[in-house]
C-alpha positions as CSV (number, residue, x, y, z in Angstrom):
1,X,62.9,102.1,147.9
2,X,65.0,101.7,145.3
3,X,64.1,100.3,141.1
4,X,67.5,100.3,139.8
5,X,68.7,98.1,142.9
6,X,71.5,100.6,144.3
7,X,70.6,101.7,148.0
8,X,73.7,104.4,147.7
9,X,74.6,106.5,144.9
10,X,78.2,106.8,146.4
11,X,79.6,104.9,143.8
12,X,81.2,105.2,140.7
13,X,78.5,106.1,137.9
14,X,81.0,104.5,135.4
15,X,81.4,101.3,136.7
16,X,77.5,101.4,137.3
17,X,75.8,100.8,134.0
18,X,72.5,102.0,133.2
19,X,70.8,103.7,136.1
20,X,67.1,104.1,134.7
21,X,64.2,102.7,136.8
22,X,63.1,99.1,135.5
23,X,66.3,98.1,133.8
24,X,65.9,95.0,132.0
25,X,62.2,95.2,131.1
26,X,62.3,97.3,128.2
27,X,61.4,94.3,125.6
28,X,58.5,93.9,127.7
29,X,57.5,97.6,127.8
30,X,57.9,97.4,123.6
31,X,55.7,94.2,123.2
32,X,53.0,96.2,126.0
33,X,53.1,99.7,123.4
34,X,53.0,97.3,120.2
35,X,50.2,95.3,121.8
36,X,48.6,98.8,122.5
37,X,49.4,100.3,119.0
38,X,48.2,98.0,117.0
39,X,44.7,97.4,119.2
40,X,44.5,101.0,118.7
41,X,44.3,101.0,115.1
42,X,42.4,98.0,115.4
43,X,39.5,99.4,117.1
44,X,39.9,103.0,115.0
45,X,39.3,101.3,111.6
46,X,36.6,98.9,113.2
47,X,34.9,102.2,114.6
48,X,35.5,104.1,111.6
49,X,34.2,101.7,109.2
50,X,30.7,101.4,111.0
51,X,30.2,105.1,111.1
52,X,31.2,105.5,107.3
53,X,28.7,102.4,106.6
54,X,25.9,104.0,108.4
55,X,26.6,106.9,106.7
56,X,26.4,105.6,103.0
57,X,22.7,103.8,104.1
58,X,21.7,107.2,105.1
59,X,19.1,109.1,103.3
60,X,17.9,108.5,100.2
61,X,20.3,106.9,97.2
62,X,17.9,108.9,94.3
63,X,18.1,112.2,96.1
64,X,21.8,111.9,96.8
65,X,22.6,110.8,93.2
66,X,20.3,113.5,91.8
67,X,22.3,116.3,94.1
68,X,25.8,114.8,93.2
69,X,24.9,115.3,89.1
70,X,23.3,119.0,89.7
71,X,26.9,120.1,91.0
C-alpha cells in the first residue's frame, strides 16, 4: 500500500518531489489543527469562566470582605 503513490522506490529521489505520506493535503490538515485550536480555547475559557463564577458566589460576601481587610 502505498500514500505517496510510488509502488518502487527505484527511482531517482531528485526527480521525485516530496515523498511524505498524504502529499497535497496539508492545507486541510492546517484548517483541521486551527478548527481544533481554536475550539480548544473555546471550550477552556467557557469552562474556566463557570468555575471562576461559581467561585465568586461562593461563601459569604461579608465574611470574605471582612477577611480581605484583616490582612
Amino acid at each position: 500500500m502505498s500514500t505517496i503513490g510510488y509502488d518502487s522506490w527505484a527511482v531517482d529521489l531528485a526527480e521525485v518531489g516530496p515523498v511524505y505520506p498524504f502529499q497535497g493535503s496539508e492545507f486541510i490538515l492546517f484548517l483541521l489543527g486551527l478548527a481544533f485550536w481554536i475550539g480548544w480555547h473555546r471550550i477552556q475559557y467557557t469552562r474556566e469562566s463557570a468555575h471562576l463564577e461559581e467561585a465568586r458566589k461562593a461563601g459569604d460576601p461579608e465574611k470574605m470582605r471582612e477577611l480581605v481587610e484583616k490582612y
